[in-house]
C-alpha positions as CSV (number, residue, x, y, z in Angstrom):
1,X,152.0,150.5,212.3
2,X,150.1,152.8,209.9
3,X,152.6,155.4,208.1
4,X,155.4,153.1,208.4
5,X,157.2,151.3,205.2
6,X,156.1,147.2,205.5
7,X,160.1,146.7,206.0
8,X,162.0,148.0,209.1
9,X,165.7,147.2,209.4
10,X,167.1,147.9,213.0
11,X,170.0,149.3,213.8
12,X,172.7,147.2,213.8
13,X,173.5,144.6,217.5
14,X,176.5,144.5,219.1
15,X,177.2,141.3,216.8
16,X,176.9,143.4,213.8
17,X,173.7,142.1,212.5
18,X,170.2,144.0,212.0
19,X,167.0,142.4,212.8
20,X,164.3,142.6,209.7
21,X,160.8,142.9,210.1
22,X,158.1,142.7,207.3
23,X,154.5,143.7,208.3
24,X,155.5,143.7,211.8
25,X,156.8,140.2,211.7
26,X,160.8,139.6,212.7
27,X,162.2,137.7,209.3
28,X,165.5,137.2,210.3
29,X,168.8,139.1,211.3
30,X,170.5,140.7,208.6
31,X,174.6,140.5,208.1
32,X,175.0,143.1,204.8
33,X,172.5,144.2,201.9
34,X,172.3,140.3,200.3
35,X,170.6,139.5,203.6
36,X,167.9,142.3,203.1
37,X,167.1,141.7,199.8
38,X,166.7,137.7,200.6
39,X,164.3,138.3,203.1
40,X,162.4,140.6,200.7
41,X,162.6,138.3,198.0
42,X,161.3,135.6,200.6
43,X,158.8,138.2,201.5
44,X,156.9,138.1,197.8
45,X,158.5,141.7,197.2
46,X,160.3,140.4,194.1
47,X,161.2,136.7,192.3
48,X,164.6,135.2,192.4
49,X,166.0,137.1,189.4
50,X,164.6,140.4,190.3
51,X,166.6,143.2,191.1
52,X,165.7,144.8,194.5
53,X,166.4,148.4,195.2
54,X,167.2,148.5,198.4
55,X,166.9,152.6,199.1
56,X,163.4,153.2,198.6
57,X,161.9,154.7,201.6
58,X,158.3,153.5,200.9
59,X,159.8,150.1,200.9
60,X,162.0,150.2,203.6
61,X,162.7,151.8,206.7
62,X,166.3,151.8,207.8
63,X,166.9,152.9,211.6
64,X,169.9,153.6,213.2
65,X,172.2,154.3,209.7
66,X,171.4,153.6,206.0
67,X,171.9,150.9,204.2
68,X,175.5,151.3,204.0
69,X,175.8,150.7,208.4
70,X,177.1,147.4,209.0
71,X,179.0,146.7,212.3
């Protein structure tokens, strides 16, 4: 998985969602941003309060659209 971001978010199902892995592992299936930056936040990649920027490419991978693609 080396040269990859430790966040991947798939492109979106045929249900809309987007399956997130951190470090390889699936966390969950994202429905919008809030989902993301939950799982990241549940990840260690920030504390409650903190603000997570959601379009940084070392960060996060986004396949199949941008943050923005939601089905």
């Amino acid at each position: 998985m080396s040269g990859h971001p430790p966040v991947i978010v798939y492109p979106p199902s045929s249900t809309g969602g987007r399956r997130v892995t951190v470090h390889g592992q699936i966390v969950g299936m994202a429905h919008g941003r809030g989902d993301v930056a939950a799982f990241l936040r549940q990840a260690g990649f920030a504390d409650g309060a903190e603000e997570i920027d959601l379009d940084q490419p070392a960060l996060i991978e986004w396949r199949g659209g941008d943050l923005e693609t939601w089905r």
